[in-house]
VONUVO-801176 format. One record per residue (C-alpha): y, z, x. Coordinates in steps of 0.02 Angstrom, whole numbers, padded with zeros to 5 digits, always signed. Layout:
<rs>
YZX;...
</rs>
This chain:
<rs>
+00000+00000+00000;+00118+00045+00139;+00073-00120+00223;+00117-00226+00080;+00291-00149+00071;+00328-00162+00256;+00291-00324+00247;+00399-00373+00089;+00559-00278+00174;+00527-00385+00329;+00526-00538+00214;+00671-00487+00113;+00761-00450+00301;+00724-00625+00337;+00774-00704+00200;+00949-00636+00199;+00977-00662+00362;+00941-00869+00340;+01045-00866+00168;+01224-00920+00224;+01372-00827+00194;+01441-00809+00019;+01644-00879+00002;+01678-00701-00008;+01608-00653+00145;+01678-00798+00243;+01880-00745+00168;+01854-00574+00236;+01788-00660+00415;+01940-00760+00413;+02063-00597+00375;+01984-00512+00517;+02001-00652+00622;+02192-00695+00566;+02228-00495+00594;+02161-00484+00750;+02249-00628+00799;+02418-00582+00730;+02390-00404+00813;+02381-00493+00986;+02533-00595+00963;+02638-00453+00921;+02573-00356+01066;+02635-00523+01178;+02793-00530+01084;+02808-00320+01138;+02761-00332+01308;+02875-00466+01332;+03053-00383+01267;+03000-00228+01375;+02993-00328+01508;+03160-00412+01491;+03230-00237+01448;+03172-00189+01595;+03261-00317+01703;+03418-00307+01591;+03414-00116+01646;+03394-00180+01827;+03548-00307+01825;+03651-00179+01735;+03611-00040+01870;+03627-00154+02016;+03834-00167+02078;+03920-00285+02033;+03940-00468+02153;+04116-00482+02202;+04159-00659+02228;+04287-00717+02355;+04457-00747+02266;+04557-00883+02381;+04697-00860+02281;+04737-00697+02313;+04760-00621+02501;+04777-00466+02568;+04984-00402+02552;+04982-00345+02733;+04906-00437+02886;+04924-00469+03060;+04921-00682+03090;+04857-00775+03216;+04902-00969+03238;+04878-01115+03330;+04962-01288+03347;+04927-01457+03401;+05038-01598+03348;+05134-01760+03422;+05295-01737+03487;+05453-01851+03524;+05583-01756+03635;+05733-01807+03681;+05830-01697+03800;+06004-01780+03775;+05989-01880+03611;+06137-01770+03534;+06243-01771+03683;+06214-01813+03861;+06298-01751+04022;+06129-01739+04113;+06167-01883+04232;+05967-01946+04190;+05946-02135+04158;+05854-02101+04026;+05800-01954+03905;+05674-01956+03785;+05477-01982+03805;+05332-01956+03675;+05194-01825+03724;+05073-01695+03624;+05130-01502+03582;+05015-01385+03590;+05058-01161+03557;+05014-01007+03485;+05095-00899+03369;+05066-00726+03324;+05150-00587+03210;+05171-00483+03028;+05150-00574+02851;+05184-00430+02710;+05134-00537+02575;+05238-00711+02581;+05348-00685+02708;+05307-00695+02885;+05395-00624+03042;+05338-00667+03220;+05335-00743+03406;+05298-00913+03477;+05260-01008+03621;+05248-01196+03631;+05230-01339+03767;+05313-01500+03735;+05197-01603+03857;+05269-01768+03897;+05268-01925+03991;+05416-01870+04074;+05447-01690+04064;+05345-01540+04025;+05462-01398+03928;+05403-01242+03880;+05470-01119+03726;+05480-00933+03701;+05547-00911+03502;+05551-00777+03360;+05507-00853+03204;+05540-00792+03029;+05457-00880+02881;+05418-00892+02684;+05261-00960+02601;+05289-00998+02415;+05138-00918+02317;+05058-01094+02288;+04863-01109+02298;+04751-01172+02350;+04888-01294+02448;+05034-01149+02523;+05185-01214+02567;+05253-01125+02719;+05442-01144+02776;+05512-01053+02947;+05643-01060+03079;+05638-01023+03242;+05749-00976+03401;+05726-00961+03577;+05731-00992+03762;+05662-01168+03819;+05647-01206+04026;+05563-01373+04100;+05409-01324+04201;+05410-01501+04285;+05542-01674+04256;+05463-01822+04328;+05555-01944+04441;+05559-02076+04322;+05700-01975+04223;+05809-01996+04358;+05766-02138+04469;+05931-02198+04499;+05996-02076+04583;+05871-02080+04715;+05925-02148+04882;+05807-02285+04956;+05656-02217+05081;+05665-02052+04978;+05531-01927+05052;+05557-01764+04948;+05659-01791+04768;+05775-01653+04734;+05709-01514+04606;+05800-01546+04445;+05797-01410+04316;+05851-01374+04127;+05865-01219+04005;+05937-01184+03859;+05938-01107+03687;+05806-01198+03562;+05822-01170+03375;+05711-01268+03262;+05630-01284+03086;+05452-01329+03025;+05384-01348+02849;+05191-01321+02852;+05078-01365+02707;+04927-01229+02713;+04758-01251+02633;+04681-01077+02596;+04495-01099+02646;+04463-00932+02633;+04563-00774+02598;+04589-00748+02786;+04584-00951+02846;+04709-01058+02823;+04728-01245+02887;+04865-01371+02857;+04986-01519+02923;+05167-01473+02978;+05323-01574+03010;+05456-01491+03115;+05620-01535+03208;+05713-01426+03354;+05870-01452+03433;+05893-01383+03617;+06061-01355+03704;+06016-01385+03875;+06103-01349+04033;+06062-01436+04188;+06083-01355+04366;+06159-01451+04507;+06049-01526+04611;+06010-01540+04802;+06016-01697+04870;+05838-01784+04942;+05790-01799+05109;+05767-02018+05148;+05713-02070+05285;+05870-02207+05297;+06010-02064+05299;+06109-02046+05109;+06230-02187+05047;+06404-02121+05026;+06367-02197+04840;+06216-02048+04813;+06308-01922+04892;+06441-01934+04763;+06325-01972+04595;+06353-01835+04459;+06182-01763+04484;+06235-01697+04655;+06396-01647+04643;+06393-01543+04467;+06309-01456+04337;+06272-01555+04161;+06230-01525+04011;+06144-01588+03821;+06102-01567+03687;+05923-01641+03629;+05811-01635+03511;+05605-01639+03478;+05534-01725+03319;+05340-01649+03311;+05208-01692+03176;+05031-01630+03176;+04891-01480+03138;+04909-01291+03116;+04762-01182+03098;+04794-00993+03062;+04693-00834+03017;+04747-00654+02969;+04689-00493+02996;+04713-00393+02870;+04752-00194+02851;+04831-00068+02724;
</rs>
């Protein structure tokens, strides 16, 4: 008896399990399924706005980048400058007493500058060559200047006055007056007061480096020394002996056209 009903619950057993699912049975499958699924997404969907929390937290903890302003520079600063330009000078164009044949000559300027800038305007000292084919003059100034607050292109307009002495005038200057079989030409020299303008156009690279064209004109009042006269080998014509370079002092007034580059930086304190 127990047989027989062991084996009719192992037939019923298999029987359900090859009868497919009712409709019922697959909807609630499905649910599960769709749940389960939905369940996962919104677990996703959580994990990822904790994570961008998170690094929202992390930006809003971390300082703050300051980016470089060029248009703004520091009110105080000590500036450093350099210059580099073409230069037409002419020590008598104005007026010439010099006793030279001939003045003027074309040649490169080259200096450096240094001094104070409290926020546009600029006090300082400079020192230029004027290298030419003909003479080479040097310059010892004070300077005094105003940049109009202009970016990223500055504006820069200054004046300038000084001392300028020759280091060397070449021969050619005053050939003239050389007797013939010269050996040793006499030493000629010139000084003066300089006093001179520039406009320069800066370009603010950074809030420290600035680099620009400038234009600039000074006019030199020039006093000549008398000179020896030259040892020749022939003895000095009476002509030479008396020739205005000999027997007197002179005197000009010139002038120096220049045109070129000026690089500066600042340093800047409170």
């Amino acid at each position: 008896m127990s047989f027989v009903l062991a084996l009719g619950a192992g037939e019923g057993e298999a029987f359900a399990q090859q009868t497919p699912p009712t409709q019922e049975q697959k909807d609630k499958a499905g649910a599960a399924e769709g749940t389960s699924e939905e369940e996962q997404k919104k677990e996703e969907q959580k994990t990822e706005e904790e994570q961008k929390t998170e690094e929202a937290t992390e930006e809003a903890a971390a300082p703050p980048k300051q980016a470089i302003d060029t248009s703004v520079e520091s009110p105080k600063a000590i500036f450093f400058s350099g210059d580099f330009a073409f230069t037409r000078s002419d020590l008598g164009l104005i007026s010439d007493k010099t006793g030279f044949d001939k003045t003027g000559a074309n040649g490169l300027l080259y200096g450096l500058s240094a001094g104070l800038r409290l926020k546009d305007v600029r006090l300082g000292a400079r020192w230029r060559v004027y290298d030419t084919t003909e003479s080479t003059l040097w310059s010892f100034a004070l300077s005094a200047g105003y940049g109009l607050p202009i970016r990223p292109i500055s504006p820069v307009f200054s004046a300038h006055v000084g001392y300028v002495f020759d280091q060397h005038i070449e021969e050619a200057l005053y050939r003239r007056s050389l007797p013939p079989g010269t050996l040793m030409p006499p030493n000629v020299e010139m000084r003066g007061l300089l006093v001179g303008v520039d406009v320069n156009a800066s370009y603010w690279v950074t809030q420290f480096l600035r680099i620009g064209a400038f234009i600039g004109a000074d006019v030199m009042f020039l006093h000549r020394d008398q000179a020896t006269l030259p040892r020749s080998i022939y003895g000095i014509p009476s002509e030479f002996v008396s020739n205005p370079l000999y027997t007197g002092s002179g005197s000009s007034i010139g002038l120096n056209l220049n045109a070129g580059l000026r690089g500066a930086f600042d340093i800047a304190f409170k």
